[in-house]
C-alpha positions in Angstrom: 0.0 0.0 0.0 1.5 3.4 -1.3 2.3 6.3 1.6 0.6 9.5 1.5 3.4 12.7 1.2 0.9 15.2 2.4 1.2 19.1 3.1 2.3 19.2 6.6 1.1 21.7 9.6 4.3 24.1 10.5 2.7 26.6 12.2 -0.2 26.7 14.6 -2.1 29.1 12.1 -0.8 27.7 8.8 -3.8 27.1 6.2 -0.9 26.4 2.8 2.3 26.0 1.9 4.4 26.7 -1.0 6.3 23.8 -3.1 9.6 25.2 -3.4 11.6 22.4 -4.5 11.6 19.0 -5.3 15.0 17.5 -4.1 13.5 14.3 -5.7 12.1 12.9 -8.9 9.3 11.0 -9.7 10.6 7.5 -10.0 13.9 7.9 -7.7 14.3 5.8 -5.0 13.6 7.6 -1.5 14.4 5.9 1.9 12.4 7.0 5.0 13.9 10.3 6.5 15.3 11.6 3.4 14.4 15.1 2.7 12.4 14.7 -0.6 10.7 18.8 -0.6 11.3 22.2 0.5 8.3 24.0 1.7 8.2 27.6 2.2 5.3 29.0 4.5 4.9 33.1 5.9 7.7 32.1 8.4 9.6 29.6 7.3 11.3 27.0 5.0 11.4 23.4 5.6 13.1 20.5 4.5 10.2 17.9 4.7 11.7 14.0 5.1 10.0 10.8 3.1 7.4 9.3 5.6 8.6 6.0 4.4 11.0 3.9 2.3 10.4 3.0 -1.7 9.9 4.8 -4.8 8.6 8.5 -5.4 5.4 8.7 -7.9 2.4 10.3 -8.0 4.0 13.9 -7.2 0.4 15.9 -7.4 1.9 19.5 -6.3 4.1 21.0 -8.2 7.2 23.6 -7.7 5.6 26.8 -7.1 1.9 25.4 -6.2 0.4 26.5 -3.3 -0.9 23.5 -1.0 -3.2 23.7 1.9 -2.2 21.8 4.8 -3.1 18.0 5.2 -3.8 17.3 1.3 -1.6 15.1 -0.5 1.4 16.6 -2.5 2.7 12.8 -3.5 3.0 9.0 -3.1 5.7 6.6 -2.2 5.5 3.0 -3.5 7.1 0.2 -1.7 9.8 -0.9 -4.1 7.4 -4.1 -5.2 4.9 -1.9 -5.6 6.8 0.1 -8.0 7.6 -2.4 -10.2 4.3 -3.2 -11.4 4.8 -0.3 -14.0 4.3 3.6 -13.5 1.3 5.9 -13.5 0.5 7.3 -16.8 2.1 10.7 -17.4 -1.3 12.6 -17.8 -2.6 11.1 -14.7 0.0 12.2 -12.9 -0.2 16.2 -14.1 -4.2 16.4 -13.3 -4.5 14.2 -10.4 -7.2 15.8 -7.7 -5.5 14.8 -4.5 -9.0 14.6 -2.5 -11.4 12.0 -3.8 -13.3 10.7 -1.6 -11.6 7.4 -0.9 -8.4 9.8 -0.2 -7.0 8.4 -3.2 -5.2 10.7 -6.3 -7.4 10.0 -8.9 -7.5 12.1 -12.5 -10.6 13.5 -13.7 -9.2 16.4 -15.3 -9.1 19.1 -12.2 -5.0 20.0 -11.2 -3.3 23.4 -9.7 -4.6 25.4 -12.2 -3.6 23.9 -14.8 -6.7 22.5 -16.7 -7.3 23.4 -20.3 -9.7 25.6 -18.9 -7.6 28.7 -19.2 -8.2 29.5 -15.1 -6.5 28.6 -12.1 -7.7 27.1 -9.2 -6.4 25.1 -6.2 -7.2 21.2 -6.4 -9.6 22.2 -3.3 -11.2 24.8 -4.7 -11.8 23.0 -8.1 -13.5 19.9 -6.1 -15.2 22.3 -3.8 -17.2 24.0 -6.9 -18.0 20.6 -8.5 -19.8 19.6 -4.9 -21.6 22.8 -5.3 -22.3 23.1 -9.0 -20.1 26.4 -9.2 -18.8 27.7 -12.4 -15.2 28.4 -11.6 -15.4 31.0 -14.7 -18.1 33.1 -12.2 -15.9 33.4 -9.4 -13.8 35.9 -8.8 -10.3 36.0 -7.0 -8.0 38.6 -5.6 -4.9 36.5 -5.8 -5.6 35.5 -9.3 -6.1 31.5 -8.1 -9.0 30.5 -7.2 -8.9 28.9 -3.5 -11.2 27.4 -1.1 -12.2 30.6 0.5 -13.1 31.9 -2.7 -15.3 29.3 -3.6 -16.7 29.4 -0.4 -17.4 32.9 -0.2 -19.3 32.6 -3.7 -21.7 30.0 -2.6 -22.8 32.0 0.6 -23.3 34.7 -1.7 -25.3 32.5 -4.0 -27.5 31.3 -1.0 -27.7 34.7 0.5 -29.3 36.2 -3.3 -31.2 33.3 -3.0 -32.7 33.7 0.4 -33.4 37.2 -0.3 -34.7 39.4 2.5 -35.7 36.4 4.5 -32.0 35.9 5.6 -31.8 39.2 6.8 -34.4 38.5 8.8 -33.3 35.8 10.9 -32.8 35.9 14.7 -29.8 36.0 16.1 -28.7 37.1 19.8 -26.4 40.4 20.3 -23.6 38.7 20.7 -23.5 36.6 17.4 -24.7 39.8 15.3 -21.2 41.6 17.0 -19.8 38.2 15.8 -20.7 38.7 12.5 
């Protein structure tokens, strides 16, 4: 059974982190503890080691891509596991990192870099095919779409929606100085 490389946690507030550089290759042979990736967050950069021993594939993130934290940036094959023949090349430069088995899997979505012309986090991509959102009608300050964006589109969806009605809705003091 492959091991998940995922995005680690650096910081107590960290939501990404950058792909730097990989120090590996898809297809080189890793052994556990060997820095494979530098990350780069707001604070820091970090050497982040292989979580096991076998054969890098699968690398979903690439140098440059922004990650959140805890999704899956590659896989590492025990060396038997590697033998049975590598991932096809297209499959490896589209692969979603969050299906719902936790499993890469290609349908077409990558970090921005779908034939679609816009860019969009693998999160943010899966995020508007849940909620049957255009990504062409969402707008972004950065320039890539991510989660927040998404997010913030489909409350404003519901909220046009709703109408006046969800202005209307009770709420104590406290959660109306909260919001």
């Amino acid at each position: 059974m492959p091991t998940t490389v995922i995005m680690p946690a650096l910081e107590l507030a960290q939501e990404t982190g950058k792909v730097l550089r990989w120090m590996k290759a898809p297809g080189d042979p890793v052994r556990k503890g060997e820095a494979i990736v530098e990350i780069e967050t707001d604070k820091v950069t970090v050497e982040i080691e292989a979580p096991a021993a076998g054969v890098l594939r699968d690398v979903i993130a690439h140098e440059g891509d922004i990650v959140p934290v805890g999704q899956a940036i590659a896989m590492i094959y025990a060396s038997d596991e590697a033998a049975a023949g590598p991932a096809p090349e297209s499959t490896l430069s589209t692969a979603s990192p969050l299906s719902p088995q936790g499993k890469a899997h290609g349908e077409g979505q990558g970090n921005g870099r779908q034939g679609d012309g816009i860019k969009a986090s693998p999160l943010a991509r899966r995020l508007a095919a849940e909620h049957g959102v255009d990504l062409a009608q969402i707008k972004s300050s950065s320039g890539k779409i991510e989660k927040a964006d998404v997010l913030a589109h489909v409350e404003r969806r519901a909220a046009a929606a709703a109408g006046a009605a969800a202005r209307l809705t009770a709420a104590s003091p406290k959660a109306r100085r909260l919001a």
